[in-house]
C-alpha positions in Angstrom: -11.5 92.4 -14.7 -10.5 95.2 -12.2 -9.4 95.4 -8.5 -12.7 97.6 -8.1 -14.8 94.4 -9.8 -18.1 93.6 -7.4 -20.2 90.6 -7.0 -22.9 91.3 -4.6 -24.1 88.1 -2.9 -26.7 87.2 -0.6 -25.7 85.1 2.3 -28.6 84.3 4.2 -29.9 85.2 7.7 -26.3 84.6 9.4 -25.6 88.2 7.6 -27.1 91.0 6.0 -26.5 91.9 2.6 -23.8 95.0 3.6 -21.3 92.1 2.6 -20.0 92.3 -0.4 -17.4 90.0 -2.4 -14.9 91.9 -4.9 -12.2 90.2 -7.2 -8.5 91.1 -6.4 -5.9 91.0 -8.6 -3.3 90.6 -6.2 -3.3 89.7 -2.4 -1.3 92.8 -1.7 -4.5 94.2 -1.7 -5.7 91.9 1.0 -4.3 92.8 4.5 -1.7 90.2 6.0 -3.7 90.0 9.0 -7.2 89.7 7.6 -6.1 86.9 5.3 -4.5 85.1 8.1 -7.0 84.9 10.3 -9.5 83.6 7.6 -7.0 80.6 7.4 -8.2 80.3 10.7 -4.5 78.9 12.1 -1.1 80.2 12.7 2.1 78.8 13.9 0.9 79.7 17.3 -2.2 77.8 17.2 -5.9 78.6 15.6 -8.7 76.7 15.3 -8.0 75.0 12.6 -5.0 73.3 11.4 -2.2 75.1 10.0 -1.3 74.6 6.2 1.7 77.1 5.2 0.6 76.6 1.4 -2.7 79.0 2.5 -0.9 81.6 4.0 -0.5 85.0 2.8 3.5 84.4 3.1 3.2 81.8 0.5 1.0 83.0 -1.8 2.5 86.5 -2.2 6.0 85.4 -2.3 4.4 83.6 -5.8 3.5 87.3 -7.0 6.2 89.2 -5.9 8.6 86.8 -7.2 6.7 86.6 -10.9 5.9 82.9 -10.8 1.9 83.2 -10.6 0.9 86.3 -12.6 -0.7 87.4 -15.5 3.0 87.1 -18.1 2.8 83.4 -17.0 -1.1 82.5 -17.5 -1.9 83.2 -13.8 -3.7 86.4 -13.3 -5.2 86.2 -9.8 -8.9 86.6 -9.5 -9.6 86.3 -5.3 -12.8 86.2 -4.6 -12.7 88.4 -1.1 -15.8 89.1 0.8 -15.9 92.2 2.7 -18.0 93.9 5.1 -18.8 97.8 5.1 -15.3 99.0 6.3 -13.6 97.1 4.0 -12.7 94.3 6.2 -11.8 91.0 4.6 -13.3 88.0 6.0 -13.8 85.2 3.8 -12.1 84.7 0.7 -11.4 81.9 -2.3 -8.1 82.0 -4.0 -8.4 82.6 -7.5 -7.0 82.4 -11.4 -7.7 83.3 -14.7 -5.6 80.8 -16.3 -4.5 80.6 -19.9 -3.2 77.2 -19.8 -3.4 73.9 -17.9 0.3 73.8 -16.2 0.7 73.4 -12.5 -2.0 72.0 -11.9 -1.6 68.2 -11.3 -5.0 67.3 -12.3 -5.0 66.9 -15.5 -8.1 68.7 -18.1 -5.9 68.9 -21.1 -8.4 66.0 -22.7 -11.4 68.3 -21.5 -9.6 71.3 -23.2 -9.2 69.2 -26.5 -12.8 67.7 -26.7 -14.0 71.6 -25.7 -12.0 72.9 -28.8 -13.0 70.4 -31.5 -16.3 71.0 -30.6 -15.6 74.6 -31.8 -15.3 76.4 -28.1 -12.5 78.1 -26.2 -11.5 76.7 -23.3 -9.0 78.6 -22.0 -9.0 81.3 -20.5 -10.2 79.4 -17.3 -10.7 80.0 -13.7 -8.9 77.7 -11.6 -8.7 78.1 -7.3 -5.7 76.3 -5.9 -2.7 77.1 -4.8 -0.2 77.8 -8.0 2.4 74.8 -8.3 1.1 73.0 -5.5 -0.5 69.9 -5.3 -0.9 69.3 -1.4 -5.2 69.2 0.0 -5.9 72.3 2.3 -8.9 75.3 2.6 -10.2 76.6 -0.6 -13.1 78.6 1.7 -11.5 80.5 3.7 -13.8 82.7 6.8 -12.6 84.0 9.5 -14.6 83.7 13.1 -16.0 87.0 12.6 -18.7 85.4 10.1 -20.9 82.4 9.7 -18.6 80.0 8.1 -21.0 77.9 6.1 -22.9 80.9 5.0 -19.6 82.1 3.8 -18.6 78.8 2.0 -22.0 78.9 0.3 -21.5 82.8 -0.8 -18.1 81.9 -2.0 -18.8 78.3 -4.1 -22.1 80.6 -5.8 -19.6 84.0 -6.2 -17.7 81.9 -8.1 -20.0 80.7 -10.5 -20.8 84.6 -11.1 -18.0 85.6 -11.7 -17.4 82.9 -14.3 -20.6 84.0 -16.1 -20.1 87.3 -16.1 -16.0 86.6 -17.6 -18.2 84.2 -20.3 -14.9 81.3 -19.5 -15.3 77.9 -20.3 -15.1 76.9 -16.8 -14.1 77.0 -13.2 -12.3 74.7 -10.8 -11.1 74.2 -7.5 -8.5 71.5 -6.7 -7.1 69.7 -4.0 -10.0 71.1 -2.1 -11.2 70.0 2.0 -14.0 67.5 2.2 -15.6 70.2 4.2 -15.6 72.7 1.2 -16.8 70.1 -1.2 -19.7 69.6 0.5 -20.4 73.3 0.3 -19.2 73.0 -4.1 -21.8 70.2 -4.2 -24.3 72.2 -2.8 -23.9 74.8 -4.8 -24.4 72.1 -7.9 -20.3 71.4 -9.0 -18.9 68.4 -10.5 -16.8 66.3 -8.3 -14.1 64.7 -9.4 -11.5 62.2 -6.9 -7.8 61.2 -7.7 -5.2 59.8 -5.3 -1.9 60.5 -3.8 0.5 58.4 -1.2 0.4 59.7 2.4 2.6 58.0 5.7 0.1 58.3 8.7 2.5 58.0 11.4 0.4 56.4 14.0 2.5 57.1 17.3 5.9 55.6 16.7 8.8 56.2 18.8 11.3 55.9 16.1 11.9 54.7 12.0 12.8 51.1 13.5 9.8 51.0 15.1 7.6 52.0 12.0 9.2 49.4 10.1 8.4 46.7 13.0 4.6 46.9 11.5 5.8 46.3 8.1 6.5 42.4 6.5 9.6 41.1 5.8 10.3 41.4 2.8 9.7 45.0 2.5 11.2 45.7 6.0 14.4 44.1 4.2 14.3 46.2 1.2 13.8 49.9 2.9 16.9 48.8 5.0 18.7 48.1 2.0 17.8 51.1 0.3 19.0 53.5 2.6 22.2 51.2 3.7 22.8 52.1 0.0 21.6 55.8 -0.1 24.3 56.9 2.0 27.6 54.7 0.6 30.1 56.6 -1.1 30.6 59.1 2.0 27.2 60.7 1.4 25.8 62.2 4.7 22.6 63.7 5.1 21.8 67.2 6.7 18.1 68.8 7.9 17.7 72.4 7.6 15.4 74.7 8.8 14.5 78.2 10.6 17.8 80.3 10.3 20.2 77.6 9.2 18.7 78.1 6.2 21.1 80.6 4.3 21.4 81.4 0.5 24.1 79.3 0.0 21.9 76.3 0.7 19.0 77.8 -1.3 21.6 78.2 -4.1 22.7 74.7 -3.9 19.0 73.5 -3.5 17.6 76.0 -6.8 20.6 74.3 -8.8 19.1 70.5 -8.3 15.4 72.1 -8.4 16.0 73.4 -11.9 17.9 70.0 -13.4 14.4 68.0 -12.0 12.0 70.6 -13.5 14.1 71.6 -17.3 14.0 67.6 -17.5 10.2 67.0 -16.1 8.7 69.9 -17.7 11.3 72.0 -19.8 11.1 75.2 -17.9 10.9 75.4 -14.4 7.5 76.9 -12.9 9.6 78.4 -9.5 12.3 81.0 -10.0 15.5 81.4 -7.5 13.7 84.7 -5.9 10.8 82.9 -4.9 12.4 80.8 -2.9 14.6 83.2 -0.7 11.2 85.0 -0.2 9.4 81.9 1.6 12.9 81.0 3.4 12.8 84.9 4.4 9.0 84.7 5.6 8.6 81.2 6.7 11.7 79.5 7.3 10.4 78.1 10.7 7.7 76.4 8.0 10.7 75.3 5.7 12.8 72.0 6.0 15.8 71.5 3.2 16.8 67.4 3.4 20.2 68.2 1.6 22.8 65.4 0.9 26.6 66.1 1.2 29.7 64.3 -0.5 33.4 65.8 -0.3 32.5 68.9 1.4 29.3 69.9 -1.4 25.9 69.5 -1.4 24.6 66.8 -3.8 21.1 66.7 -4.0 18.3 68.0 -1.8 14.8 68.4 -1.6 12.6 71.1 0.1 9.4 70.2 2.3 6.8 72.7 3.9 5.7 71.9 8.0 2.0 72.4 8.7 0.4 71.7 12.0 0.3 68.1 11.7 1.6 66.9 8.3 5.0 67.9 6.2 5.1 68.1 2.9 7.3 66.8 0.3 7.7 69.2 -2.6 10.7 69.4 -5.0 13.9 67.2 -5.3 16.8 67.4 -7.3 20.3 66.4 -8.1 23.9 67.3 -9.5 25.2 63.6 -9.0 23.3 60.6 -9.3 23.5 57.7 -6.3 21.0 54.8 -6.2 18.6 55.1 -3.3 19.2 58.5 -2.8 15.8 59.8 -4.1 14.1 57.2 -1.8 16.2 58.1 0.8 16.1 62.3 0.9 12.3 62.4 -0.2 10.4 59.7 1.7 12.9 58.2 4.7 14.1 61.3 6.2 10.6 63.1 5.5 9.2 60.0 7.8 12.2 60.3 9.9 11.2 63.7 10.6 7.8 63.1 11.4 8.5 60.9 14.0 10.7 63.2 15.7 8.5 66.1 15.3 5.3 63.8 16.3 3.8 65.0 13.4 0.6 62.9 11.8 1.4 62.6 8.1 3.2 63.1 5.7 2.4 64.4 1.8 5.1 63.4 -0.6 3.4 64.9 -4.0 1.6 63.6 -6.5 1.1 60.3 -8.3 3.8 57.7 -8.1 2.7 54.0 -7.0 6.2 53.1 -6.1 5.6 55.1 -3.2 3.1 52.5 -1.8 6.1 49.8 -0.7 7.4 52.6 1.6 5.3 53.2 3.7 2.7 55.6 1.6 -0.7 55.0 1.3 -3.4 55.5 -1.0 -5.8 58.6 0.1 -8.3 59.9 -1.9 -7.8 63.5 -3.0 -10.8 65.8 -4.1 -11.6 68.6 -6.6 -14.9 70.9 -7.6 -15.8 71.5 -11.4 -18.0 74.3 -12.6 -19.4 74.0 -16.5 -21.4 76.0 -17.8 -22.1 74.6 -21.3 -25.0 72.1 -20.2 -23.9 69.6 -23.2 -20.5 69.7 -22.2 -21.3 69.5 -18.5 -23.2 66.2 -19.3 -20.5 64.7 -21.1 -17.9 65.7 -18.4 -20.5 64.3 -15.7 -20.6 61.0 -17.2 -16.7 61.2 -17.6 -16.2 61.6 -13.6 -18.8 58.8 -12.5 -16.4 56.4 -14.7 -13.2 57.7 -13.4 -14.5 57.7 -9.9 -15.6 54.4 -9.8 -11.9 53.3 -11.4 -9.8 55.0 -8.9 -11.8 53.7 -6.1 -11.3 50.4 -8.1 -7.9 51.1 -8.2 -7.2 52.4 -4.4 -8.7 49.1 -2.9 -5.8 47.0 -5.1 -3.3 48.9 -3.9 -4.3 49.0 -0.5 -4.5 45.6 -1.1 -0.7 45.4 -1.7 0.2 47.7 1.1 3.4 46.6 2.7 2.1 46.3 6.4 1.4 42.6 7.8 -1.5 40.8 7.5 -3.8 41.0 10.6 -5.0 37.5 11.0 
């Protein structure tokens, strides 16, 4: 597949058919300014909300820096759809994928059952954003076009483009309820999952989120961060230029003891990371912890327009509570002072319910091909939609707010 690859699509009577969507290779090929305003939102306002993880800052700082490219199973694949001078104004980011990793939701079963059966699964297409497990825009149009016709060009483009490649499948994770509706209507699987977000609902302050909390629980998140911060541990929040390389070295140090232990090699390199602080460091926010004049441990979170999220932690010294304390109390505490609405602390992870985090529903689009296999993978999801909302109502259950009588 070619940067010159066309997929002529239809869109209705909102536009003629001059529009025509191509496949990129690499969003260099995309002006910053085109791709921008088809996220619709800027650190200066938009009409929608801002999500860093969509921006052309973030996602070419993966390229340039080698981390999503075709040497590491990520050949990009952007479905852009252009008017007659060339003009990008809606677009769906997009891989050909070789493997399954980075993902965080999991087809490896899919990929087995695909393979006994005698067919290749892989390559794939896959349309997220690389690493990154946080919901956001997957349709991206900018106001110069009819958004839903867009959507609906996009969601059908990419079925094209996966027949014409002859792959086993596409998907689009972590996707907006408003660009599932436009995947189901363009016939694609849905499957849900779930993931622990703090709503912060107006508080004035930490002690004031842990007023609407019981007891017990109130008790233990005091304890834990009493705790977090013995043995002269203080913590720091960095962002915009007090983020140097010194801290980013520090940071890339406990990033890569977490990811050689969770996944043996680490998806993110060290140059990736001075490229987002360089680009978006107003977007960045490093919680590091210090002891004895050194940084400790850290994690990094991204700043949207109303949410911060929690993406990699690490350490060179191991403290109880300090995980709790850098990843999920000061991203709260942050919130609160920024008066922003939520925050996103990752995938998975239950424990995350007794501070604070709450079980939200998280959404993804599945293209198959193979009507057999799309049967079998239909019946799959209705079963495993059915348990995690099973599953969500327990643990909402056993949130750690008080009873309303």
């Amino acid at each position: 597949m070619t940067r010159q690859t066309q997929e002529r699509t239809r869109l209705g009577a909102a536009v003629d058919d001059s529009y025509v969507i191509r496949v990129r290779e690499s969003l260099a090929d995309v002006a910053r300014q085109d791709w921008d305003r088809m996220t619709g939102a800027s650190r200066n306002g938009g009409p929608a909300v801002y999500n860093p993880f969509i921006s052309h800052a973030f996602l070419t700082a993966l390229e340039i820096s080698g981390c999503a490219v075709a040497d590491t199973g990520w050949l990009g694949q952007h479905l852009i759809l252009e008017d007659a001078a060339g003009h990008a104004l809606a677009a769906l980011p997009c891989y050909l994928k070789s493997h399954s990793q980075g993902e965080y939701v999991f087809d490896h079963g899919w990929a087995d059952a695909y393979e006994r059966a005698g067919g290749r699964y892989y390559p794939k297409l896959q349309c997220s954003v690389p690493f990154t497990p946080a919901t956001g825009p997957r349709l991206l149009a900018s106001d110069r076009i009819d958004a839903n016709a867009a959507r609906q060009a996009l969601a059908g483009g990419l079925k094209t483009l996966a027949d014409k490649l002859g792959v086993s499948s596409a998907h689009v994770t972590f996707a907006t309820e408003t660009d599932m509706a436009a995947f189901a209507e363009a016939d694609y699987l849905r499957r849900t999952d779930q993931q622990f977000h703090f709503e912060n609902n107006g508080f004035e302050s930490f002690d004031v989120f842990l007023d609407t909390l019981a007891s017990r629980k109130r008790k233990n998140i005091r304890r834990e961060r009493r705790t977090a911060t013995e043995n002269g541990i203080s913590i720091e929040w960095l962002t915009g230029p007090a983020i140097g390389e010194a801290a980013l070295d520090a940071f890339y140090e406990f990033y890569m003891d977490t990811g050689s232990r969770k996944w043996g090699r680490p998806y993110l390199n060290r140059q990736f990371f001075s490229l987002v602080a360089e680009e978006m460091a107003d977007d960045i926010l490093l919680v590091m912890a210090r002891r004895d004049g050194r940084y400790v441990a850290g994690a990094i979170n991204f700043i949207g327009g109303d949410t911060l999220y929690g993406r990699h932690w690490g350490c060179v010294e191991d403290h109880p509570c300090l995980h709790f304390e850098i990843c999920y109390y000061q991203a709260i505490d942050f919130a609160i002072a920024n008066k922003l609405r939520f925050v996103e602390a990752g995938a998975q992870g239950e424990h995350k319910l007794a501070r604070g985090y709450l079980p939200v529903t998280t959404h993804s689009a599945h293209y198959i091909p193979h009507p057999g296999f799309r049967r079998a993978i239909s019946d799959y999801l209705e079963h495993e939609r059915s348990d995690i909302e099973r599953f969500g109502e327990v643990l909402r259950d056993h949130a750690p707010f008080k009873k309303q009588e």
